[in-house]
N, CA, C and O of each residue as an XYZ file, in Angstrom:
716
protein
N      -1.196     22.179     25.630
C      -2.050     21.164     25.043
C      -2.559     21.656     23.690
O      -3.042     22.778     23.538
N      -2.431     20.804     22.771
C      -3.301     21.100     21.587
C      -4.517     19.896     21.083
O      -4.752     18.707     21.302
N      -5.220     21.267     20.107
C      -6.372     20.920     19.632
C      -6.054     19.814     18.302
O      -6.876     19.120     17.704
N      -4.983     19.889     18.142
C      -4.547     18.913     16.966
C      -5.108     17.268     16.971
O      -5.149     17.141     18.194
N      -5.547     15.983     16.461
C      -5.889     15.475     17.374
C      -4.534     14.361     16.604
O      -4.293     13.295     17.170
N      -3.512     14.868     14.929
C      -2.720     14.066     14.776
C      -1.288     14.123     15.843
O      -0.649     15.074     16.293
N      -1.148     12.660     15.990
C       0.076     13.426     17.176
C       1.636     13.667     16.721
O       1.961     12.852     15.858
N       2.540     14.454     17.033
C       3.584     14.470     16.352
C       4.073     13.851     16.010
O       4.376     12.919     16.755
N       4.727     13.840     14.123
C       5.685     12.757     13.862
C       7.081     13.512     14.267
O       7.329     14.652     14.660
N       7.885     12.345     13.987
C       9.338     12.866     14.394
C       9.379     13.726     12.735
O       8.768     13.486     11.694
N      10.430     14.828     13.111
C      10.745     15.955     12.293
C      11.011     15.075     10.524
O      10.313     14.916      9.523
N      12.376     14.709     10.934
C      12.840     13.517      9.838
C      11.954     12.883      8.668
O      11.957     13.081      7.453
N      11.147     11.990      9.544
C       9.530     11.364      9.304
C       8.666     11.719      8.448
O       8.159     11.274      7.419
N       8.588     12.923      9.314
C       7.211     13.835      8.400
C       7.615     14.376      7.313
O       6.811     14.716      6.444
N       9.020     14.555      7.180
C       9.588     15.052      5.839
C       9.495     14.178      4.502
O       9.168     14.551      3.375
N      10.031     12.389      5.131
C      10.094     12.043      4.286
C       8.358     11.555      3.669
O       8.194     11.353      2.466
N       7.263     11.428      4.608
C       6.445     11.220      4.569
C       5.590     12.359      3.830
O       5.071     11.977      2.781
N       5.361     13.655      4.185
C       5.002     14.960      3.485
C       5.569     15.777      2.662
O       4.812     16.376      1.897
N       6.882     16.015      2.580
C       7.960     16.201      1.925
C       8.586     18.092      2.994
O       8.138     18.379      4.104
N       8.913     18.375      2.748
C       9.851     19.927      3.101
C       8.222     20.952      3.244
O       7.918     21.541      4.281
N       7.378     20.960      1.987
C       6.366     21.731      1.940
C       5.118     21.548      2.241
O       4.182     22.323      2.047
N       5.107     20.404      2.770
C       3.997     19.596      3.127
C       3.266     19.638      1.749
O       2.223     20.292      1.740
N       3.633     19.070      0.634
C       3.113     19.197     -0.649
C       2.405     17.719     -1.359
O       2.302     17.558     -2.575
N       2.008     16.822     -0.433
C       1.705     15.768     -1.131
C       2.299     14.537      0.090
O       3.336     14.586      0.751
N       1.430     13.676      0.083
C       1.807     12.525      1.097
C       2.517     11.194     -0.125
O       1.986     10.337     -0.830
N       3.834     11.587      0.108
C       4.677     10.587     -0.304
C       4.315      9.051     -0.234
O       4.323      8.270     -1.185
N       4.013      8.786      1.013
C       4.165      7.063      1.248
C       2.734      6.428      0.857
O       2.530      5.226      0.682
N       1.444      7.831      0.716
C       0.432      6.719     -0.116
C       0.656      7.093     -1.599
O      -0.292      6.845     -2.344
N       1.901      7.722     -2.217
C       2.658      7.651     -3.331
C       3.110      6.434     -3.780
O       2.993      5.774     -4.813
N       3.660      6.321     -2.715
C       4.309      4.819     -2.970
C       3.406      3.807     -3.180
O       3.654      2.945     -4.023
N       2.311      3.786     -2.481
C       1.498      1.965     -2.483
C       0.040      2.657     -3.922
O      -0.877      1.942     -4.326
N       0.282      4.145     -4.381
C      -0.421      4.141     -5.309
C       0.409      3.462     -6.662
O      -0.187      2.836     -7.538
N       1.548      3.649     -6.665
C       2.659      3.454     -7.449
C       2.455      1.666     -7.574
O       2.416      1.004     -8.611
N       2.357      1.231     -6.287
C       2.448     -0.087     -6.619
C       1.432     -1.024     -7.150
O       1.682     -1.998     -7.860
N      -0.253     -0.475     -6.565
C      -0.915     -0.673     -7.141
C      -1.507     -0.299     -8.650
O      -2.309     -1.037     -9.223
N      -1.163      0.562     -9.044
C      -1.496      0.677    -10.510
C      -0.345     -0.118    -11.254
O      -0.447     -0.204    -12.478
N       1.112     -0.910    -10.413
C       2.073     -1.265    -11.533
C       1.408     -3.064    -11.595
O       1.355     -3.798    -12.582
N       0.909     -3.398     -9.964
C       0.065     -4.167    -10.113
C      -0.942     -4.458    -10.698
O      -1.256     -5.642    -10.816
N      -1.671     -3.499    -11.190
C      -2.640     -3.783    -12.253
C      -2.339     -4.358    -13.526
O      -2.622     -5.444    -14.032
N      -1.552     -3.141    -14.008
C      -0.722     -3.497    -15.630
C       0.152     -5.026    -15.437
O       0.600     -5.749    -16.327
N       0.186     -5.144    -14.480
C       1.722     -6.662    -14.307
C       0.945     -7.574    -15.071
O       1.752     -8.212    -15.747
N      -0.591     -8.088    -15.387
C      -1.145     -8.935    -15.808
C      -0.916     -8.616    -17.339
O      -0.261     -9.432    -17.987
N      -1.324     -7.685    -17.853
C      -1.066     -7.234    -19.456
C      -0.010     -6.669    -19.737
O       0.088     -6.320    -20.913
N       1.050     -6.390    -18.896
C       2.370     -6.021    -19.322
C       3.285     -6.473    -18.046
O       3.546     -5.850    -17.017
N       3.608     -7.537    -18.399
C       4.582     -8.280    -17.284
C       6.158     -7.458    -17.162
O       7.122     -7.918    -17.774
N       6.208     -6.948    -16.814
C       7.524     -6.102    -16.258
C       8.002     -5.772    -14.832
O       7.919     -4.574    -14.562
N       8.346     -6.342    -14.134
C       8.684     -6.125    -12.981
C      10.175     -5.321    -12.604
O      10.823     -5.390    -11.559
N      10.429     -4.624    -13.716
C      12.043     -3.908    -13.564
C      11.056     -2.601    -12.591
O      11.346     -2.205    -11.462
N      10.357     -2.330    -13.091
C       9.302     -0.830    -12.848
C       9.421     -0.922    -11.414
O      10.118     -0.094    -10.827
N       8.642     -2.104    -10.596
C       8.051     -2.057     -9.474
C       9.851     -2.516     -8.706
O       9.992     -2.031     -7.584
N      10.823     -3.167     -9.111
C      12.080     -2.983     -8.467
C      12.748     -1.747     -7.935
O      13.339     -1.403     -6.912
N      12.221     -0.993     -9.634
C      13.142      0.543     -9.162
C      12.414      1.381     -8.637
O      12.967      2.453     -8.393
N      10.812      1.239     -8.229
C       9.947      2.086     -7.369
C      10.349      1.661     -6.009
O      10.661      2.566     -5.234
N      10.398      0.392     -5.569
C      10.729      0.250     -4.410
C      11.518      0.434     -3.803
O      11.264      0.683     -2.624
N      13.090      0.416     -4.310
C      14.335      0.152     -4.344
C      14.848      2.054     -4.068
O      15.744      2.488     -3.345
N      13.929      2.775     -4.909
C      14.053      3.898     -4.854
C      13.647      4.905     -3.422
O      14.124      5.929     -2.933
N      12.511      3.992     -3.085
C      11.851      4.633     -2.100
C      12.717      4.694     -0.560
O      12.966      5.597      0.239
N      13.044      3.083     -0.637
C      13.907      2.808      0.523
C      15.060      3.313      0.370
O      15.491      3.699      1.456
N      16.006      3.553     -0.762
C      17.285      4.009     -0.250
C      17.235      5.992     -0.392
O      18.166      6.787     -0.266
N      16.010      6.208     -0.643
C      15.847      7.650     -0.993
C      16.238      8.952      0.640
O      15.629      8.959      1.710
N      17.097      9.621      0.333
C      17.646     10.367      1.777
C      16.860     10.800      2.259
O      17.497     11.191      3.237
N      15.295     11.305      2.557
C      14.738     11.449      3.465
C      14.239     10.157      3.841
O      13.908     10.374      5.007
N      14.001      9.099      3.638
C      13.676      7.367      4.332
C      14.591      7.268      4.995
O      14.529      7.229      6.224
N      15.756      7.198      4.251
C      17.081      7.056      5.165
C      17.184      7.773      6.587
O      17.335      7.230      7.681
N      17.066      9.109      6.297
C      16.977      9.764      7.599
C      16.119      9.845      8.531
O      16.264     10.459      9.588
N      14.997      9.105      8.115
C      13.355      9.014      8.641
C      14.009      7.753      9.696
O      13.994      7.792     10.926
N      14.480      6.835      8.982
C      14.815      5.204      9.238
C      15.935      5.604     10.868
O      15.621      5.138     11.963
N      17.083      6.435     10.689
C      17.760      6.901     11.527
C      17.543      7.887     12.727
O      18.251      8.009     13.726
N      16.733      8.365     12.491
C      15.981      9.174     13.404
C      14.935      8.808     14.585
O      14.997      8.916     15.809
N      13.708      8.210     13.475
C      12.819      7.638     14.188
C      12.196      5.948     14.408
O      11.282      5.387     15.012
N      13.650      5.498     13.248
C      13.451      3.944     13.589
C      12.728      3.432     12.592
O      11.894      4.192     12.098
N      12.822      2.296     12.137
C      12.283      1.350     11.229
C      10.712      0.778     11.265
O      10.006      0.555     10.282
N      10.378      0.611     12.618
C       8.949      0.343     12.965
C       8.010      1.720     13.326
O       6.796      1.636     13.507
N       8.727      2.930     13.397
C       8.261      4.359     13.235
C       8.058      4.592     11.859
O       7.170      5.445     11.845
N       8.451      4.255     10.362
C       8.582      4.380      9.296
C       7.646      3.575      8.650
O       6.936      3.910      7.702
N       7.706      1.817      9.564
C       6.281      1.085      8.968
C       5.176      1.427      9.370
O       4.210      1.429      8.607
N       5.074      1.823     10.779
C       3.908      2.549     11.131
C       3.112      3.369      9.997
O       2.047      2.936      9.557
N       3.669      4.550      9.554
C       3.426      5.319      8.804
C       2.793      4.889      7.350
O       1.783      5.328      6.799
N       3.734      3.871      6.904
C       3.397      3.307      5.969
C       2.270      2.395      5.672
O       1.800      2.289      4.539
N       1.743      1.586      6.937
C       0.560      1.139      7.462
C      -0.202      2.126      6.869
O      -0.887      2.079      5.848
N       0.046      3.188      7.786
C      -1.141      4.089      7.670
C      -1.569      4.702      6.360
O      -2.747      5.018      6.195
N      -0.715      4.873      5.478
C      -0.558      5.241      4.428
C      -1.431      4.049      3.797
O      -2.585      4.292      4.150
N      -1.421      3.086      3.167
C      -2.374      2.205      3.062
C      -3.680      2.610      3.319
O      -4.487      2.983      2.468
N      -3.881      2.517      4.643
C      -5.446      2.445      4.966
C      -5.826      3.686      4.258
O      -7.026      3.718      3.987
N      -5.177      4.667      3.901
C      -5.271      5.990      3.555
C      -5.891      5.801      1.816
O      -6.974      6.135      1.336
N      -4.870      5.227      1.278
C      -5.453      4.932      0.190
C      -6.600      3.647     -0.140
O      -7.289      3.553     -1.156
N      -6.582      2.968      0.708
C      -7.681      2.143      0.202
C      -9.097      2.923      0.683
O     -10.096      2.887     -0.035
N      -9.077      3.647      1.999
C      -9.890      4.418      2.389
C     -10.376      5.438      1.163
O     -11.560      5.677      0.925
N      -9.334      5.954      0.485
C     -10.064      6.699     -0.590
C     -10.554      6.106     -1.626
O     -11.398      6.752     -2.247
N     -10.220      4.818     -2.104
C     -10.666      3.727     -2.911
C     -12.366      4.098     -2.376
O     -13.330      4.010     -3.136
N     -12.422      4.369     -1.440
C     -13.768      3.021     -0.784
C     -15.135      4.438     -1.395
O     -16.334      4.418     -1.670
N     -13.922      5.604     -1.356
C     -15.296      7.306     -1.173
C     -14.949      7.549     -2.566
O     -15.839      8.115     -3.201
N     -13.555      7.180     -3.404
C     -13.231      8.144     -4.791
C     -14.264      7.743     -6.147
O     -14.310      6.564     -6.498
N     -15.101      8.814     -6.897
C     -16.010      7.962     -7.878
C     -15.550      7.554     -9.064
O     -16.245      7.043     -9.943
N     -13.844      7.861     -9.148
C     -13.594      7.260    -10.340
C     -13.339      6.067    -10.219
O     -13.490      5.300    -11.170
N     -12.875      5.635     -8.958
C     -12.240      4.518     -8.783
C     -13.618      2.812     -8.210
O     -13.621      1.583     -8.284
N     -14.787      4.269     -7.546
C     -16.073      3.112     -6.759
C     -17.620      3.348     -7.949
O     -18.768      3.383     -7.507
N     -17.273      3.483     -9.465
C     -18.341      3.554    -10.220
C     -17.983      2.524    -11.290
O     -16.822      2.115    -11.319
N     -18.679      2.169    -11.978
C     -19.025      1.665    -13.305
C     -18.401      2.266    -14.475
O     -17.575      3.108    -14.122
N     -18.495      2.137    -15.809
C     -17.695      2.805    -17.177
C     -18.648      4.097    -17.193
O     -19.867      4.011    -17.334
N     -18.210      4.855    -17.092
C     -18.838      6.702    -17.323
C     -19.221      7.058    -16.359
O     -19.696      8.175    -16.561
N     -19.381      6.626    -14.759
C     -19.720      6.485    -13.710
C     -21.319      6.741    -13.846
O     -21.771      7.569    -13.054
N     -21.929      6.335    -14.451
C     -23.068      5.930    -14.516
C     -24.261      4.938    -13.331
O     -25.478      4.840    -13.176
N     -22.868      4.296    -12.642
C     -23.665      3.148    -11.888
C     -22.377      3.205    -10.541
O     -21.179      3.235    -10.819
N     -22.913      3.214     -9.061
C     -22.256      3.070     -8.034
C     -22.010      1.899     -7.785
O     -22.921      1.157     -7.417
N     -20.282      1.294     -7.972
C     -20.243     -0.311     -7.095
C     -20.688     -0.677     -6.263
O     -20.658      0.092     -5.302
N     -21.390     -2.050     -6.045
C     -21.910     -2.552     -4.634
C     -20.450     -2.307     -3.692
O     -19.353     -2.589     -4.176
N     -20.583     -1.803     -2.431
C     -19.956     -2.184     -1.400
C     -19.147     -3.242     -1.227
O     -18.041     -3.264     -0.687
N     -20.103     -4.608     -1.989
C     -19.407     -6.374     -1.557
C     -18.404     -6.431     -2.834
O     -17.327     -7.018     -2.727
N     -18.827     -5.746     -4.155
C     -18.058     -5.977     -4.968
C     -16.975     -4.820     -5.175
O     -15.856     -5.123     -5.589
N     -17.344     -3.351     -4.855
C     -16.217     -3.036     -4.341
C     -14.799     -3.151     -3.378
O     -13.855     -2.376     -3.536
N     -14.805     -4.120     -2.475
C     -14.399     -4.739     -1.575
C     -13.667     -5.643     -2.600
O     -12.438     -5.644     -2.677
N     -14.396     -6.347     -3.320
C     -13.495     -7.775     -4.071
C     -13.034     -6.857     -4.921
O     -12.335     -7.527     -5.682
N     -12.980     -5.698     -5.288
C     -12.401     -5.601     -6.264
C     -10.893     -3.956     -5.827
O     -10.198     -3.337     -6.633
N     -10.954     -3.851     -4.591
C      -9.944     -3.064     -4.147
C      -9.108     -4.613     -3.546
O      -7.903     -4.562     -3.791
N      -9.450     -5.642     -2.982
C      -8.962     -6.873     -2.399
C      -8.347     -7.049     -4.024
O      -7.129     -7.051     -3.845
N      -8.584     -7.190     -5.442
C      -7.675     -8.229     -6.141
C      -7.059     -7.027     -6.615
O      -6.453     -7.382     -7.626
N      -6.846     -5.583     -6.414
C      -5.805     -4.606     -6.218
C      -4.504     -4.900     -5.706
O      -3.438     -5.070     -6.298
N      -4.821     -4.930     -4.387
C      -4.231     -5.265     -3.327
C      -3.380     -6.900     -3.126
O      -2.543     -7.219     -2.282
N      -4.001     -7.750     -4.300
C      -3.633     -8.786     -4.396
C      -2.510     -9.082     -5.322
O      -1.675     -9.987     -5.320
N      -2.777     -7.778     -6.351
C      -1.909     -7.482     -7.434
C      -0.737     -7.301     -7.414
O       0.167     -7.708     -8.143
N      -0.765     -6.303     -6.048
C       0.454     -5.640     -5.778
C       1.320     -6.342     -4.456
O       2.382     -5.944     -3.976
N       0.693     -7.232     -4.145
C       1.474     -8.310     -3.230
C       2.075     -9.289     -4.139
O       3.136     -9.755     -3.722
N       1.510     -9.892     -5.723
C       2.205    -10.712     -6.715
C       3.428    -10.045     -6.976
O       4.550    -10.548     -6.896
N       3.101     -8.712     -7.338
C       4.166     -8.445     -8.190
C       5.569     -8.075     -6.893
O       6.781     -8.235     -7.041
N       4.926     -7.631     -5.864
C       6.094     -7.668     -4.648
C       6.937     -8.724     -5.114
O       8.038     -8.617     -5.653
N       6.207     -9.890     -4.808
C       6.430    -11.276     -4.867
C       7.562    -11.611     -6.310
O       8.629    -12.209     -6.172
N       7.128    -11.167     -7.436
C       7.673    -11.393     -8.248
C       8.942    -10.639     -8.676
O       9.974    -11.121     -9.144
N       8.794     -9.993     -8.546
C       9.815     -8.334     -8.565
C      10.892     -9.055     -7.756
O      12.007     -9.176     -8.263
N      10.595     -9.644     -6.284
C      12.370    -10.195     -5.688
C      12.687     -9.745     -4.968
O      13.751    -10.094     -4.458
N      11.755     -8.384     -4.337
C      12.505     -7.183     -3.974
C      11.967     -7.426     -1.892
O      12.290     -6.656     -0.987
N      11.144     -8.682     -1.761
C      11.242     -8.668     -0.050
C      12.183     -9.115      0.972
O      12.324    -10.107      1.688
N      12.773     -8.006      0.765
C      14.069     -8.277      1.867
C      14.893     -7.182      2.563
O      14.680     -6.157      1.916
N      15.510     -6.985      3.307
C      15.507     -6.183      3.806
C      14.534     -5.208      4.300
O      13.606     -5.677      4.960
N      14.571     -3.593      4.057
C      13.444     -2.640      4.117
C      12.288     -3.593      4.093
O      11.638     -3.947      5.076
N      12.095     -4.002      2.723
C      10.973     -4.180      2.161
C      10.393     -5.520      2.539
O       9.218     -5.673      2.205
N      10.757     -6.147      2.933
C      10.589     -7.582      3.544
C       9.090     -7.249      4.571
O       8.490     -8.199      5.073
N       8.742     -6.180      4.726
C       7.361     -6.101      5.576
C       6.333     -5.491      4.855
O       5.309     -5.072      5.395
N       6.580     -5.417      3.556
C       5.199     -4.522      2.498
C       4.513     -5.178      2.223
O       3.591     -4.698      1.564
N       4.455     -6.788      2.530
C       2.635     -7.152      2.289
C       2.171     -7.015      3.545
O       1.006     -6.619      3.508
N       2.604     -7.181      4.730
C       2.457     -7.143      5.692
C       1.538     -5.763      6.307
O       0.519     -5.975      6.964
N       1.943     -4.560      6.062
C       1.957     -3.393      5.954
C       0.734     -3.246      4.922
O      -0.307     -2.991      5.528
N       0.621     -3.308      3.947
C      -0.310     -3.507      2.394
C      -1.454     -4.100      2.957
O      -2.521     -3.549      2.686
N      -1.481     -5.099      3.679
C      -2.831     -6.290      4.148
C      -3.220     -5.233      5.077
O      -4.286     -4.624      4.995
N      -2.314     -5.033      5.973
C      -3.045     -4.522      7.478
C      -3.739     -3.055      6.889
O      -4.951     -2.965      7.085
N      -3.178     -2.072      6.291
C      -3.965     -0.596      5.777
C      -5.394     -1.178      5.170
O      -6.423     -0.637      5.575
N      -5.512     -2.459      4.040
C      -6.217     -2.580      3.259
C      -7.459     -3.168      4.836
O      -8.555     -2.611      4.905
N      -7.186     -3.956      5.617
C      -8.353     -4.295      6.544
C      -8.570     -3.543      7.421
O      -9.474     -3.867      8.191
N      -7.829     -2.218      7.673
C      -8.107     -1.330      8.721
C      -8.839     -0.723      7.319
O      -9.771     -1.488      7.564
N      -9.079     -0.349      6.630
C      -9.715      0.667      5.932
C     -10.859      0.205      5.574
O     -11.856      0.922      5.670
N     -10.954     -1.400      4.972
C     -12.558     -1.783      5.036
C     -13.401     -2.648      5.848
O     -14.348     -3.370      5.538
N     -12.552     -2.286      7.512
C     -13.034     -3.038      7.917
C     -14.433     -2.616      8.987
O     -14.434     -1.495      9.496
N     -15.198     -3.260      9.177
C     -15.297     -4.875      9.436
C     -15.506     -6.119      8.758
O     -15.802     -7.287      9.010
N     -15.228     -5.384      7.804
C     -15.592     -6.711      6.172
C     -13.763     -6.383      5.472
O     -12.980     -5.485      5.781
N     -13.651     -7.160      4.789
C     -12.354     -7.460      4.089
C     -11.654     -8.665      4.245
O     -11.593     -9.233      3.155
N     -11.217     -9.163      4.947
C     -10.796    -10.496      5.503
C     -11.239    -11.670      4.278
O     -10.305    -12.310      3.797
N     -12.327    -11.891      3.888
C     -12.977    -12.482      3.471
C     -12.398    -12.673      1.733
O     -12.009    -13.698      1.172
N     -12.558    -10.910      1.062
C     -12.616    -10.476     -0.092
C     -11.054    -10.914      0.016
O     -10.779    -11.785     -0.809
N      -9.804    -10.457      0.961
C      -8.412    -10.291     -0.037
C      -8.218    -12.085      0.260
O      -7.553    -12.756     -0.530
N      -8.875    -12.704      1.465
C      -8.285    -14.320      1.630
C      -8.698    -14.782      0.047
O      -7.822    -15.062     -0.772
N      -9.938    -14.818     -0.228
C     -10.074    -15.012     -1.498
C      -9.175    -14.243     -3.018
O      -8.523    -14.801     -3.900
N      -9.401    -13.237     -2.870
C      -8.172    -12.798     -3.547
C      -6.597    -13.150     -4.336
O      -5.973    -13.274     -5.389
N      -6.579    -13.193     -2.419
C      -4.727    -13.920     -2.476
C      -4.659    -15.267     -2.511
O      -3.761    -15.828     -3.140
N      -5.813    -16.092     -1.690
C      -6.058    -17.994     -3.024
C      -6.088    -17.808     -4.130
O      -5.176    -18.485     -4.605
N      -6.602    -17.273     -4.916
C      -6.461    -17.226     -6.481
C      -4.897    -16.649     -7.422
O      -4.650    -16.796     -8.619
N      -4.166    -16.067     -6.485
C      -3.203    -15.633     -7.195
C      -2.054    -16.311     -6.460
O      -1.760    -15.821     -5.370
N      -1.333    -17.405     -6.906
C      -0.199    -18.248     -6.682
C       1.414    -16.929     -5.799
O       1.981    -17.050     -4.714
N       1.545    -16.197     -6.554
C       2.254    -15.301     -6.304
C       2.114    -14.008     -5.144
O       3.111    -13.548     -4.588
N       0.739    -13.517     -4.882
C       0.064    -12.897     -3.436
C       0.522    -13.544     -2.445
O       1.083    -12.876     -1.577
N       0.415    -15.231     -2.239
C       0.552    -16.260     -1.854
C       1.714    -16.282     -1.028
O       1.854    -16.293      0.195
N       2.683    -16.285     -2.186
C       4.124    -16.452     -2.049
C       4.822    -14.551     -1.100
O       5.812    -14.419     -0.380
N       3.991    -13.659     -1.460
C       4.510    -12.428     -0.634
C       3.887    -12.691      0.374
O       4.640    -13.004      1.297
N       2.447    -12.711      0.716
C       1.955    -13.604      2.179
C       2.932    -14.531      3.270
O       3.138    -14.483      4.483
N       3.281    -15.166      2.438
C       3.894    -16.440      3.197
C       5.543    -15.488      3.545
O       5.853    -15.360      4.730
N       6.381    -14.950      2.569
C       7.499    -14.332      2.700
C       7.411    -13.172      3.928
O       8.336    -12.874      4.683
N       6.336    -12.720      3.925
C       5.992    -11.602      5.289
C       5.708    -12.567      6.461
O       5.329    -12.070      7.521
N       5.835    -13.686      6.377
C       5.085    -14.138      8.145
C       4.051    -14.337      8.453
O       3.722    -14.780      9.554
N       2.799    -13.852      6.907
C       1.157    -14.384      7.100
C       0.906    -15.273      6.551
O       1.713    -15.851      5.823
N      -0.477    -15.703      6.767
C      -0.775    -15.917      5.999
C      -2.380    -16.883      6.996
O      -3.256    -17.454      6.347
């Protein structure tokens, strides 16, 4: 028995997820990747970026072997989690939960609306990019659920509003099966 209280990933998994050296958690790499390309998508409309981040991730040989090993819903799992991981640090990080010079701590309610039109960002540009299908056909899906396990019991509220305002959130919503 161990004192550990994470429980084992499959070997494969954790590789592609931590990498060989355990040097960095890859998969909240990825949804940091998507959210900052989501940010810029409004002032620099380019969606080649967020194609070849995604496109990269999924056909990259440790996913692949993650995908073969321990299965496709073993891989979203992770990736779930990965989410809540980063919005969770959204919620404690002070560069990301202060004001200009961090001078002033975000409210809670408006921190919330404002990791929600993050999160809303990066479900447009899913959306727009082209790229939900296959693999990727479950990343808003995955993206929503980390973002309400991480602020929840409140959130629901902040990304529904959110993703009404952005026509394209909308459209990755609806393409995942939510909505």
């Amino acid at each position: 028995m161990s004192d550990d209280p994470t429980p084992m990933l499959d070997p494969h998994l954790e590789v592609a997820r931590y990498g060989k050296k355990h040097d960095g958690d890859r998969f909240v790499g990825f949804w940091l990747a998507l959210v900052i390309e989501g940010r810029q998508y409004r002032l620099r409309p380019d969606i080649r970026q967020t194609r070849r981040v995604i496109e990269r991730f999924f056909s990259g040989r440790e996913i692949q072997a993650a995908v073969a090993s321990a299965g496709e819903e073993a891989v979203n799992d992770q990736l779930r989690d990965a989410a809540a991981v980063y919005f969770d640090s959204c919620l404690t990080d002070p560069q990301y939960a202060n004001t200009m010079w961090r001078m002033n701590r975000i409210e809670p309610e408006k921190l919330r609306d404002k990791m929600a039109r993050d999160a809303a960002n990066a479900l447009a540009l899913m959306a727009d990019a082209g790229v939900l299908e296959g693999a990727a056909r479950r990343l808003p899906a995955l993206l929503t659920d980390g973002f309400l396990r991480a602020v929840a019991p409140h959130g629901a509220d902040e990304l529904g509003a959110a993703v009404a305002g952005n026509p394209s959130a909308r459209r990755a919503m609806e393409a995942a099966g939510e909505e």
